[in-house]
Every structure is written in C-alpha cells, then in structure tokens.
C-alpha positions in Angstrom: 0.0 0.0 0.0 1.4 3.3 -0.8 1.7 6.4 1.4 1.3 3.9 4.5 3.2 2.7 7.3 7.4 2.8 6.9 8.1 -1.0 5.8 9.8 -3.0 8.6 13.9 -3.0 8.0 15.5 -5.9 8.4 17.9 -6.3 11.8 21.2 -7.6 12.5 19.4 -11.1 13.6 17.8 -11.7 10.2 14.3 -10.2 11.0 13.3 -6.9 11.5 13.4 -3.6 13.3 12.2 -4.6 17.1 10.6 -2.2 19.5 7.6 -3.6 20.6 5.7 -6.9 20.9 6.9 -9.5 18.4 6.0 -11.9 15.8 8.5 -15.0 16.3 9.2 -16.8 13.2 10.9 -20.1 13.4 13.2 -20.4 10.2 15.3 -23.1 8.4 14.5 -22.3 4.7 15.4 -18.9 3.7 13.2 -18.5 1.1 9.9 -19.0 3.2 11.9 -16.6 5.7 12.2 -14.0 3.2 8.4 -14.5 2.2 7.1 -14.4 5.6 9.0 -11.2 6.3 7.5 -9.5 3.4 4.0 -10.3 4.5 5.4 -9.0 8.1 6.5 -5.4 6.4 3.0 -5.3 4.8 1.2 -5.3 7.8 3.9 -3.6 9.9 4.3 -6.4 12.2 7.9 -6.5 13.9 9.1 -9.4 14.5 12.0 -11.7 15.8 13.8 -14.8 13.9 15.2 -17.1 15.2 16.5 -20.6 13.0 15.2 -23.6 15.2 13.0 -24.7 17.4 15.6 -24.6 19.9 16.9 -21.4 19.4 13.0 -20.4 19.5 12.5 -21.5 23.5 13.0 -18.4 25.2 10.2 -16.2 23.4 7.8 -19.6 22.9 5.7 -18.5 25.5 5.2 -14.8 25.6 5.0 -13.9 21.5 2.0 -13.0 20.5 2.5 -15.4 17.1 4.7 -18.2 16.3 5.6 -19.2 12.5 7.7 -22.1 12.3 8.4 -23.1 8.1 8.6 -26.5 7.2 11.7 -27.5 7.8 12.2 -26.8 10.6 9.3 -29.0 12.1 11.1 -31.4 10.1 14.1 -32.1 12.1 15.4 -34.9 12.8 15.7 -34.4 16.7 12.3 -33.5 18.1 12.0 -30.3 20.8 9.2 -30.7 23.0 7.7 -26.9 23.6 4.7 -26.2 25.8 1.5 -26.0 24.5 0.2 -22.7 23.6 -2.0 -20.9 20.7 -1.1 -19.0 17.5 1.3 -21.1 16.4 1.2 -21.3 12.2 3.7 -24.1 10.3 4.2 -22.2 7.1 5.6 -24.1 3.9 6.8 -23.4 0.4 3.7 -24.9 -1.7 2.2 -27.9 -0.8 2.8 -29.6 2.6 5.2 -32.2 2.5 3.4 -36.2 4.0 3.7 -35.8 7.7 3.9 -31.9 8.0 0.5 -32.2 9.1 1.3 -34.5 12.0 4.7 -32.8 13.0 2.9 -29.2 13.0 0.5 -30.7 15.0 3.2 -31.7 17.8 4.6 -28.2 17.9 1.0 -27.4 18.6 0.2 -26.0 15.8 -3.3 -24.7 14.9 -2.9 -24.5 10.9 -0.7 -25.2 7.8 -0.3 -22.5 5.5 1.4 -22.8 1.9 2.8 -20.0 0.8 1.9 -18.2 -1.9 -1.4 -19.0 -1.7 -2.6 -18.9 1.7 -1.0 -15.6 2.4 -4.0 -13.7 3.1 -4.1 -15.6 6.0 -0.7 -15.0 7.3 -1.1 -11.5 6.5 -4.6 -11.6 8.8 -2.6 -13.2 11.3 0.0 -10.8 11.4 -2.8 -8.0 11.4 -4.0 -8.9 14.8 -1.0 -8.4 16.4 -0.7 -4.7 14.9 -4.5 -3.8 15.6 -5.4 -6.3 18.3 -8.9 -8.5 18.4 -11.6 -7.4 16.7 -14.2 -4.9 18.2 -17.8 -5.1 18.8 -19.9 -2.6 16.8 -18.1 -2.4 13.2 -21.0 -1.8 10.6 -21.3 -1.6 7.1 -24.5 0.5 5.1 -24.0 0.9 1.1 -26.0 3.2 -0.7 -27.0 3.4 -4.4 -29.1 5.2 -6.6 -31.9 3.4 -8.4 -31.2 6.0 -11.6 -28.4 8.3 -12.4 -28.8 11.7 -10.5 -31.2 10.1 -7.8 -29.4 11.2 -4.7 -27.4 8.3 -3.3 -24.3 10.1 -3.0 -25.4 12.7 -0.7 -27.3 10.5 1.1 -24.4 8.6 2.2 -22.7 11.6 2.9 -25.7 12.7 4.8 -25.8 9.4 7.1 -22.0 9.7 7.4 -22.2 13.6 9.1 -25.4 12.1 11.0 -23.5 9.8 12.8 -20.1 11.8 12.9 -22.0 14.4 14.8 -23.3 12.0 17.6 -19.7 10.9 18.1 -19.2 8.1 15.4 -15.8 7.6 13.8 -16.8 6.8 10.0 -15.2 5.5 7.2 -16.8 7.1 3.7 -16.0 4.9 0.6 -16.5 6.0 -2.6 -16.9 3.2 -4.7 -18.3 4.8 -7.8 -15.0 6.3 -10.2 -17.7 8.5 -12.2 -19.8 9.9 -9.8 -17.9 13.0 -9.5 -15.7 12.2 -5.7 -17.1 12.3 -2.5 -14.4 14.6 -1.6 -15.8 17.2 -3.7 -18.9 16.8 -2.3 -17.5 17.9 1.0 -15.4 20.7 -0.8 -12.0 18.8 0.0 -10.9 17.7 -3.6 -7.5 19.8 -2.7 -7.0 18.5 0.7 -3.6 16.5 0.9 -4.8 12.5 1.5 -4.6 9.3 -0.8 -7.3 8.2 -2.7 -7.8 5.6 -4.5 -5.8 5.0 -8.0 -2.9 5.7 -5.2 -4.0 2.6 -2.6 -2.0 -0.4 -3.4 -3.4 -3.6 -1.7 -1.3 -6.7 -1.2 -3.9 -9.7 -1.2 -6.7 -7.5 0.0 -5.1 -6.9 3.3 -5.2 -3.2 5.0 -3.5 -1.9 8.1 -6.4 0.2 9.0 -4.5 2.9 11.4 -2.1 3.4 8.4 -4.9 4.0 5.8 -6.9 6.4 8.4 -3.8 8.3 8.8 -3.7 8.7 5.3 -6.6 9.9 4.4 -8.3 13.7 4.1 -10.9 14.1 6.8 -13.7 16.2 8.0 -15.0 16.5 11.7 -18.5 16.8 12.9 -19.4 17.3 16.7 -17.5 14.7 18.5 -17.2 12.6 15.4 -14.8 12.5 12.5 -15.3 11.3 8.9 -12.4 10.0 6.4 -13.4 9.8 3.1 -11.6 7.4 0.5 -12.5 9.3 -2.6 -12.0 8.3 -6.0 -9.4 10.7 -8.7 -9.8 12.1 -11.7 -7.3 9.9 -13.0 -6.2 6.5 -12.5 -7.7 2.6 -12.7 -10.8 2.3 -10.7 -10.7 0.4 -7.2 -10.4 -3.1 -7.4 -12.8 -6.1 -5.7 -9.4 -6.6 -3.6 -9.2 -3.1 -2.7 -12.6 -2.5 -1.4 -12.8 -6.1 0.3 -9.6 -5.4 2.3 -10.7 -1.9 3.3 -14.9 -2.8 4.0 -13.4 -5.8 6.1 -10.7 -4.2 8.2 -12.7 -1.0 9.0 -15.7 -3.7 10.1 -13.0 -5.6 12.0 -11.7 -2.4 14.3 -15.5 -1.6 15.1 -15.7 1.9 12.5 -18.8 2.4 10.6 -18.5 2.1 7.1 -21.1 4.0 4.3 -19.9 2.8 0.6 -21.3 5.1 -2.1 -21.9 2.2 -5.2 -22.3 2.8 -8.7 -25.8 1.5 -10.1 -24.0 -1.3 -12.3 -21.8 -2.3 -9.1 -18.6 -2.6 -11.5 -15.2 -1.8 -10.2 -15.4 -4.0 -7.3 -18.2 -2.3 -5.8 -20.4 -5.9 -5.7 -17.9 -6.6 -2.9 -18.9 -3.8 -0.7 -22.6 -4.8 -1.4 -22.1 -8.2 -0.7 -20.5 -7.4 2.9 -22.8 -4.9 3.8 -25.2 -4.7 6.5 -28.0 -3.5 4.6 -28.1 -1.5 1.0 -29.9 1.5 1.0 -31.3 2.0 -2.8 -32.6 5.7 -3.6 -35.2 5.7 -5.7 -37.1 9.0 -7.1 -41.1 8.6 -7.4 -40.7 8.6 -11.3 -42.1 5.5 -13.8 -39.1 5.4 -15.5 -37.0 5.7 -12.1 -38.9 2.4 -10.7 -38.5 0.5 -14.1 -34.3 1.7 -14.1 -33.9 0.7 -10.1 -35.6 -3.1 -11.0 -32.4 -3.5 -12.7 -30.4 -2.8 -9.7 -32.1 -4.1 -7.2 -31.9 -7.3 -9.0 -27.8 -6.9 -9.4 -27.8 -6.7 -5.7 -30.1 -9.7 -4.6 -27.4 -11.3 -6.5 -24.5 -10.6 -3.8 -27.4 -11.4 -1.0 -28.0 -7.9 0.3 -30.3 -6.8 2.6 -31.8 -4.0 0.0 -34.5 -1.6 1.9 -35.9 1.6 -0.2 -36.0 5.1 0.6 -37.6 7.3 -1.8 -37.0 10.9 -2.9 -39.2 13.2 -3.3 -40.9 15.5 -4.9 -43.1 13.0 -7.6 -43.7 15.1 -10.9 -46.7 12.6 -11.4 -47.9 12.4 -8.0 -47.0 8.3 -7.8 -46.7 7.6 -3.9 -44.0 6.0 -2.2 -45.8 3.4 -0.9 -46.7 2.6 -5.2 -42.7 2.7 -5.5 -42.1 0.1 -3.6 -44.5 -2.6 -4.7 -43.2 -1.4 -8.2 -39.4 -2.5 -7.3 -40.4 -4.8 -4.9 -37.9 -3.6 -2.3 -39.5 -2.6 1.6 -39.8 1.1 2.0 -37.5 2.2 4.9 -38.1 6.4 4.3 -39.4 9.3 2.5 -36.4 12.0 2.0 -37.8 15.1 0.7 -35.7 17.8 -0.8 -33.9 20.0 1.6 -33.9 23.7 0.8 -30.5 25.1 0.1 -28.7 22.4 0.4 -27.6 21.9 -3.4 -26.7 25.6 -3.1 -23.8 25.0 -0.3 -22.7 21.6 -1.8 -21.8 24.3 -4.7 -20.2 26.3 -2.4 -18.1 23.5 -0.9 -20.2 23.1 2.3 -22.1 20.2 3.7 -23.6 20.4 6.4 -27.1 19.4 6.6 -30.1 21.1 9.2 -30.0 19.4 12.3 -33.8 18.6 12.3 -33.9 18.9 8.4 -35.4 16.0 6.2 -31.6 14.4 5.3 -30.9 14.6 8.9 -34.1 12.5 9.5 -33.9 10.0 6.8 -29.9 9.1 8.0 -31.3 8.8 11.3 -33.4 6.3 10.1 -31.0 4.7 8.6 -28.6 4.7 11.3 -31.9 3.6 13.9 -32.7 0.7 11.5 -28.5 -0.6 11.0 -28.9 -1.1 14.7 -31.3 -3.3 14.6 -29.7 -6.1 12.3 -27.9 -9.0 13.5 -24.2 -8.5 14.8 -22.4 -9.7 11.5 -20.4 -12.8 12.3 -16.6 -11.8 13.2 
C-alpha cells in the first residue's frame, strides 16, 4: 500500500526492526523466511527470527505469534515446547506427507502454503498490529436506483449524522464516475490518498495506516475520512474494497460505501459485505422501471436492500406505489432539503440538524442497529 506505514527493516538477527511486541518466526528455509517477512513489512508487524526450534525456546511463551516453516518442524531431533496458541507451520507450496502430524506436535493450529494462503498470514499478522476485533463495526451501502437520484449525498448525509453524535466513520466512494465524494464535501484539494494511489497486497489493509492517510472532516465529536475516488487512475479493485470494508468492520468503525448503479469496479464486494443496502429511488415510472435492474444486481450478492424514496413526484406516484413497483421494503421518505444543493456548490455540507436528510440518515442509522451482529 502506498503512502502507508514505513516497511519494517530488516535487523542484525535476520528479521526486523524490534521495538515492541513481536511476531516470532521459526526459520530453516530462507526462502519461506524471506516471504514471511515480506507479508510481516506489509502489515507492519515487527518481528523476531530465530533458525530452530531450539533457538525459538526463550520467546515460545510470551510472542503473540509463532511461524515455524517447514523445515524446521522437520528435524530430525524433536524439541518438546509447551503447549500454547497461534502457532502457524508455514511451507513453500504444498505440505510435504507428515507436515500435518509434525505441526501438530509443535502445537500448531494451521498449515499454510505459501503463496497461496497468504491472506491468512497477512490476517494473522494484522491482529497483532491492531489487536482483536471490536464489537460494533458496521457496514451500510447506498446506491441510486437512476443516475442523479441522490445516493451520494445521502451517504454523505448518514456519514455527518452519525459523525456528529460521536461516530468515527469511514466514507467509501466506490463509484469512479460519480464525480468524488471529496468534492462533495469541498475537500478535492486537501492533501490525503485516494484511491488510484492505494496499493493492496492480497486485500489486506492496516487500518490505522490508511486512516492516517486519508483527508478528513470532523463533525461534533465525530470525524469522517473519506476514501475518494481521482480524476485519474484505474478504478478500485474487488481486492481493494474487500480489504478496506473488512478491516474497518474488523476495528468496530462504521463504514457507508457510495456504489455505482451497475456495481462494477469492485463495488459488488462492498454490497455483498454490507449490513444493509440502502437503494434511492425518485417517485418517477421510468426511475422504478431503471432501479428493477439494480435491485436485481444486488439480490445477487445477498443484500439486505430496503428503499428510501426521494421526493418531490412530478406525477404524483406515492411512495408506498414505488415500492410494490421494485419490490424492495420502504424504509423512508427524503424530501428535498432547501438550500442544500446551493452550499454543496459552495463547498459546504452540512445538513439542518432537524432537516429531512438529517431524519432519513437517522433512520437509517436507527434501522442498522437493529440487524444481526455480523459474524466476526
């Protein structure tokens, strides 16, 4: 990932810059060394190497992870270590016959071949570097049923709602021609990465890196960071938007993902982990027939998809006629707020308190709560 954390260095004992509480990988092979302490860098996981089961003893106990490669579980002379969990045999491909049974005497709870289990060895190493997961991490998507139908400052809405009663939120823009969500908020020239600059090894994020990174905007107590798209550069990818939904979910944040109707660029991913999908539908004939489509793109990723309809109706078709129509459960009215297009040109957002975008994100927010805790 670019403009993140300072890659670890390696030390005079082979691993890496120590300061703090250590991975300890158990070495023979240097080539599953040298992958390990790549993944390591990625997530900014320190760590200590040692070449042996022996030589590993004195920090069996008290590291917070143990990687022991292949070989070395493969030595001739057993070494009888205590029992204790997060311990990972890591191997170069496939596991060799009896790597199974000899990780299992070191006590180990899983085999990973390397290259292509590295997402988990980079997960592991992310829970040392951010700790256990916390309660309370949520994701809400939102997507307009036709072009121009509100979605994106609806999500902007719900994300300065909940900022203001003390949330920190993460604000993904997932769409690459809906304009930037950082010009919504009038902070396209605030220093920050966005995304044709995030660079994602195996859909892994170090979510304190990425935060740091990233333009902001604070509201009452709470503070949004927006991931905007640019006006140049390739679109974010499924990886991309998987890693960041799933370790912003992990450290408890609240996460709104502005989608593009055809949920291209990866953006099916951020539907598909989401909470619940709020579709924004104007009460228009042509607007119902146009969000059928989408609605039917995102039963296909399993989302929870609940309606909220903006108003006025040029033909007087009722909310309540909109939903039967896309066959989606109506969750809110949002009528137009006065004025509010006018500041958004001016480069301010910021929504009446008791206005009818305040309301509907409240909603929103009220109705999020209510959903099962999604499963760790």
């Amino acid at each position: 990932m670019e403009a993140g954390p300072p890659q670890a260095r390696p030390a005079e004992n082979g691993g890496t810059t120590v300061t703090g509480n250590r991975a300890l990988v158990v070495a023979a092979d240097t080539v599953v060394l040298d992958e390990v302490l790549r993944l390591a860098a990625v997530a900014n996981c320190e760590t200590e190497c040692v070449p042996d089961l022996v030589a590993a003893r004195a920090r069996w106990k008290e590291a917070p992870l143990v990687l022991v490669d292949e070989v070395a579980v493969a030595e001739d002379d057993p070494v009888h270590l205590p029992p204790r969990k997060g311990v990972l045999v890591v191997c170069k491909g496939p596991p060799a016959p009896g790597t199974w049974q000899r990780a299992f005497a070191v006590g180990a709870q899983q085999v990973h071949s390397l290259p292509d289990d590295e997402t988990a060895v980079l997960k592991a190493f992310a829970e040392i570097v951010e700790g256990p997961a916390r309660p309370g991490g949520r994701v809400l998507a939102v997507v307009g049923g036709r072009g121009g139908a509100g979605a994106s400052v609806l999500a902007a809405g719900i994300a300065t709602t909940a900022a203001s009663a003390g949330e920190n939120v993460l604000l993904i823009d997932c769409d690459p021609l809906g304009g930037g969500l950082d010009v919504l908020f009038g902070a396209e020239n605030h220093q920050g990465l966005r995304w044709p600059a995030l660079r994602v090894d195996s859909g892994q994020i170090l979510l304190s890196a990425l935060e740091t990174a990233l333009p902001h905007r604070d509201y009452g107590t709470g503070r949004i960071r927006f991931l905007s798209t640019g006006e140049k550069g390739p679109d974010p990818s499924g990886d991309a938007i998987a890693g960041v939904v799933t370790s912003a979910r992990r450290a408890g944040r609240l996460v709104i993902c502005d989608l593009p109707r055809h949920l291209g660029g990866g953006a099916a991913e951020a539907a598909a982990r989401a909470d619940l999908v709020l579709v924004v539908v104007p009460p228009e004939v042509r607007a119902c027939s146009a969000a059928k489509r989408v609605v039917d793109l995102l039963r296909r990723t399993g989302a929870d998809v609940r309606l909220i309809v903006r108003g006025p109706s040029p033909g007087d078709l009722t909310a309540a006629y909109v939903s039967a129509t896309v066959d989606v459960p109506l969750l809110a009215e949002l009528r137009t707020e006065r004025r509010l297009a006018h500041a958004i040109e001016k480069g301010h957002f910021h929504p009446k308190p008791h206005g009818p975008l305040h309301t509907t994100a409240s909603t929103a927010l009220a109705t999020l709560t209510t959903l099962p805790e999604p499963t760790p």
